[in-house]
C-alpha positions in Angstrom: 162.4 131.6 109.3 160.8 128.4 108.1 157.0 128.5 107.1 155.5 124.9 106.4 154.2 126.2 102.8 154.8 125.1 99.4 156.3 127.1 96.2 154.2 128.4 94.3 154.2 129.4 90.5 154.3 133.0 89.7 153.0 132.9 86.3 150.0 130.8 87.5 149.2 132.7 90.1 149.2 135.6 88.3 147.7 134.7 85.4 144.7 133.2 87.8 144.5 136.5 89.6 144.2 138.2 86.1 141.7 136.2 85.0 139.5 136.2 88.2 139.4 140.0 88.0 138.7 140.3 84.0 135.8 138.0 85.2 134.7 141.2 87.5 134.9 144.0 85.6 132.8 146.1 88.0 134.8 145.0 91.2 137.3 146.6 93.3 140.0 144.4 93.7 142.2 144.8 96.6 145.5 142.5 97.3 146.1 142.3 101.0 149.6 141.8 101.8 150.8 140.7 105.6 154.0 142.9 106.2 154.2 141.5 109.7 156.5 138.7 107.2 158.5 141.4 106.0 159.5 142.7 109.8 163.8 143.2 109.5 163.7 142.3 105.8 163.0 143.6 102.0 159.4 145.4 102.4 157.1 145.3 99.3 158.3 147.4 96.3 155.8 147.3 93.7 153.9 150.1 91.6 150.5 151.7 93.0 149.5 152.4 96.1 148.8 151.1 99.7 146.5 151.6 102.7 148.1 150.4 105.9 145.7 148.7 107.8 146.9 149.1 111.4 146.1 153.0 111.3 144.0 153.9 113.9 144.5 155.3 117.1 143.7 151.7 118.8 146.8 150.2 116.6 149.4 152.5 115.7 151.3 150.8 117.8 151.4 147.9 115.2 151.9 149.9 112.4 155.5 148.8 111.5 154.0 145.2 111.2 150.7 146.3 109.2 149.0 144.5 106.6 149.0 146.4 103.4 145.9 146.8 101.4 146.5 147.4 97.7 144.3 148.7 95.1 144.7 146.6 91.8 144.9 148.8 89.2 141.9 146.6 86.5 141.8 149.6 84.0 145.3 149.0 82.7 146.5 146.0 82.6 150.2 146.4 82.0 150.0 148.4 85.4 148.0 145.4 87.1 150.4 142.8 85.5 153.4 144.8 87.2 151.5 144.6 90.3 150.7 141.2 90.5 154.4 139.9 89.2 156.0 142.5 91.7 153.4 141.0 94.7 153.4 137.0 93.8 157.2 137.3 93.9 157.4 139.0 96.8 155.0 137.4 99.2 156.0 133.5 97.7 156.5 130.8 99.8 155.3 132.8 103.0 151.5 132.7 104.4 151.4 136.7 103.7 148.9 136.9 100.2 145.5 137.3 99.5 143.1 139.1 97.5 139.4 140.7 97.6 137.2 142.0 95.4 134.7 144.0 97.0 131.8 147.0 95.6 134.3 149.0 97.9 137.6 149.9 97.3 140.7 149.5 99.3 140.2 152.8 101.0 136.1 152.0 101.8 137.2 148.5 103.3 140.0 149.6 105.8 137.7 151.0 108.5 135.6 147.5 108.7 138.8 144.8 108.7 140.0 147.8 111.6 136.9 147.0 113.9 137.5 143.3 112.6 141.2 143.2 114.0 140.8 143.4 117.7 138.6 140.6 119.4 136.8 140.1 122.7 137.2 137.0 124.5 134.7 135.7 127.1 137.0 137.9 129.7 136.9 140.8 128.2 140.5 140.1 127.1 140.8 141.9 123.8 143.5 139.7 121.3 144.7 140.7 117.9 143.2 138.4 115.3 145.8 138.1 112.3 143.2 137.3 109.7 145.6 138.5 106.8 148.3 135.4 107.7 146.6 133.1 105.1 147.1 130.4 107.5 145.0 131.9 109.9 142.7 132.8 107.8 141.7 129.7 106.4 140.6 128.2 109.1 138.5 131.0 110.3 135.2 129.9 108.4 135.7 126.2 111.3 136.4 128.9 113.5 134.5 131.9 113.7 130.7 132.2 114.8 129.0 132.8 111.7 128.2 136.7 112.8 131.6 137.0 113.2 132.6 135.5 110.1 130.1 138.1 108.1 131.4 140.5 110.0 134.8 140.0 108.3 133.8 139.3 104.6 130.1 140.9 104.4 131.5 143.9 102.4 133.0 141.3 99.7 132.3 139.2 96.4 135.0 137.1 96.8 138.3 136.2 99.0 141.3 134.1 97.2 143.6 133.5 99.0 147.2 131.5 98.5 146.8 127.9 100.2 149.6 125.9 102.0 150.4 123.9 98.2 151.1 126.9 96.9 147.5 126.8 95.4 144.9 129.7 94.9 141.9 129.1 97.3 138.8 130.6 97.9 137.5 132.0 101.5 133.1 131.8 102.2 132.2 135.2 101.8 128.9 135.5 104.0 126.3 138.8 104.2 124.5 140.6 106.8 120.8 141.1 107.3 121.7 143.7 110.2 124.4 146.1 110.8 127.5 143.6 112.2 128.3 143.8 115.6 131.9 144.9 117.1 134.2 143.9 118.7 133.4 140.2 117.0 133.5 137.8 120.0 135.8 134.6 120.3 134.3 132.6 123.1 136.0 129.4 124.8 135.6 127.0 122.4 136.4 129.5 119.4 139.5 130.5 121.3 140.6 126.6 122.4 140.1 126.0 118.2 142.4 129.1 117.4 145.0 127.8 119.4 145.0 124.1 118.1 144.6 125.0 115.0 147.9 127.2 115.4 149.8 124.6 117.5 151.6 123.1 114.2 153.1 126.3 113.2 153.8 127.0 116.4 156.1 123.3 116.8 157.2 124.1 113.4 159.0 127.2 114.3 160.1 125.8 117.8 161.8 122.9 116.1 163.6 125.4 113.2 165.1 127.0 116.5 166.6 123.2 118.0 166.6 120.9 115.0 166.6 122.9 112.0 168.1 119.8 110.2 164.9 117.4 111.2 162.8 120.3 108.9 162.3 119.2 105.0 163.0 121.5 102.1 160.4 119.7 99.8 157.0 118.7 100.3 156.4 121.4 103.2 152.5 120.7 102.8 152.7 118.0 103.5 154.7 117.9 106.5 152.9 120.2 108.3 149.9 117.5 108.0 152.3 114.7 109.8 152.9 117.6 112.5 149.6 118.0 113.0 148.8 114.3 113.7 151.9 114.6 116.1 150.2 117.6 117.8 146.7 115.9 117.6 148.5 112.6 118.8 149.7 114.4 122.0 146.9 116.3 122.6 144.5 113.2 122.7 147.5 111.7 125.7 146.9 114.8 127.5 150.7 116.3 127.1 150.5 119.1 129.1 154.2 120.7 128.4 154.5 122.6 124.8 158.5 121.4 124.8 157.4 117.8 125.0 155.4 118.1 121.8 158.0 119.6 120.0 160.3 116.9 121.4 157.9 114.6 120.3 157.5 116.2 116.7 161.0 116.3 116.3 161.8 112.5 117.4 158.6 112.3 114.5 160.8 114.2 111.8 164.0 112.4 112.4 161.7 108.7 112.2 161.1 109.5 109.1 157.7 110.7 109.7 156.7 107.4 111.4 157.8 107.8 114.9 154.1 108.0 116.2 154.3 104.1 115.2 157.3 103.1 117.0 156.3 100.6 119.7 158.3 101.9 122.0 157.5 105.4 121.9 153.8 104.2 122.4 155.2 102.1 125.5 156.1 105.1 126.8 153.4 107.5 126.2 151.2 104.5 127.5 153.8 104.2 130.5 153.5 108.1 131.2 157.6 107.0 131.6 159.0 110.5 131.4 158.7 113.8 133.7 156.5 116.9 132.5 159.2 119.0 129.9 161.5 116.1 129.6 160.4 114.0 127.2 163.2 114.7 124.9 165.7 113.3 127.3 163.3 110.1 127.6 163.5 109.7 124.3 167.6 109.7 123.5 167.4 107.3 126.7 165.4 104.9 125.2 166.5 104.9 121.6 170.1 105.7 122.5 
């Protein structure tokens, strides 16, 4: 798998983590630890233990593929150490990490981020929201009504979380006046923003599959950003066939990153010259 996601440093990280909790003596901290990255692969060996999210009777069925919740062990902290090297290590350079500190422990928070996992759209279609990949998660505060949002971090002091650079970030934690409602509702434009918002990763991984080679090794950040102007490029042209953005993405990649500048790919997007799903085939006719 590829994941548009920069290194990041171990010691830092931990060392930040470490820090952050000393500063909350009287928290719970709680690392949360997507094992849906781990699915066919090494699963998370580190010391302590684990509450698997996905244990209810509405999502057993997910178990295998459950976020773990792990309770930080603040009172020692050669036991903490251990479980912050063994977890940085583990989840780095994958979208899989965050942490919470809460007045609740890992145990206390489980049954809320359950009601929090399934959502209702405006059809009554219920979707799995996969707030624990830290990409997703991030851009649930532009996302989420605010109810919603307080649903899903009103029982928390804070949310870090490990950005895109590699960087730790911090997530709005929001309270409740009144008792939060469930299922938390995605409506039309929520659900349109979910799935734009996901349409880079979603070319990113298309594009491992058919030109692996157009994909960097370095600067990974960043290059999600350029695939999201590709994505936002085609979506503002009205491309209505996913394998002509990825076509489109690609041709991007292999550019150099500045194939949305080439006059005559904007000939062609202006000339509509290529038929729905075949733009890739346009493309090697025109450059070729």
């Amino acid at each position: 798998m590829y994941f548009a996601v920069d290194p990041l440093d171990d010691a830092d990280i931990t060392s930040k983590l470490i820090a952050l909790i000393e500063a909350e003596p009287n928290a719970y901290w709680t690392a949360v630890v997507d094992s849906a990255f781990d699915h066919g692969g090494t699963a998370l060996a580190c010391p302590g233990s684990r509450e698997v999210l996905y244990s209810n009777e509405e999502l057993d069925a997910m178990s295998e593929v459950s976020p773990l919740l792990i309770p930080l062990v603040r009172e020692d902290k050669d036991t903490l150490v251990a479980q912050l090297n063994a977890i940085v290590q583990h989840c780095a350079g994958r979208p899989m990490l965050s942490v919470a500190a809460s007045r609740k422990n890992a145990t206390e928070l489980k049954p809320n981020w359950q009601r929090c996992v399934r959502v209702l759209t405006d059809d009554r279609q219920k979707l799995v929201l996969r707030f624990t990949d830290t990409r997703v998660l991030q851009d649930l505060p532009k996302i989420l009504r605010p109810e919603s949002l307080a649903a899903l971090t009103h029982d928390l002091i804070a949310w870090w979380y490990v950005d895109r650079t590699g960087a730790l970030a911090s997530l709005p934690v929001i309270p409740v006046d009144a008792s939060p409602r469930y299922p938390l509702e995605i409506g039309k434009h929520e659900f349109k923003r979910l799935v734009d918002r996901g349409e880079p990763d979603a070319v990113i991984e298309a594009m491992f599959e058919q030109t692996q080679h157009a994909l960097p090794t370095t600067r990974k950040a960043e290059f999600f950003e350029r695939i999201q102007a590709v994505c936002e490029f085609a979506r503002e042209r009205e491309f209505d066939s996913f394998p002509d953005v990825v076509a489109l993405a690609s041709f991007d990649a292999l550019s150099g990153q500045r194939g949305l500048e080439n006059p005559k790919l904007i000939q062609l997007v202006t000339d509509r010259g290529w038929k729905r799903g075949e733009m890739g085939k346009a493309l090697v006719e025109l450059f070729d």
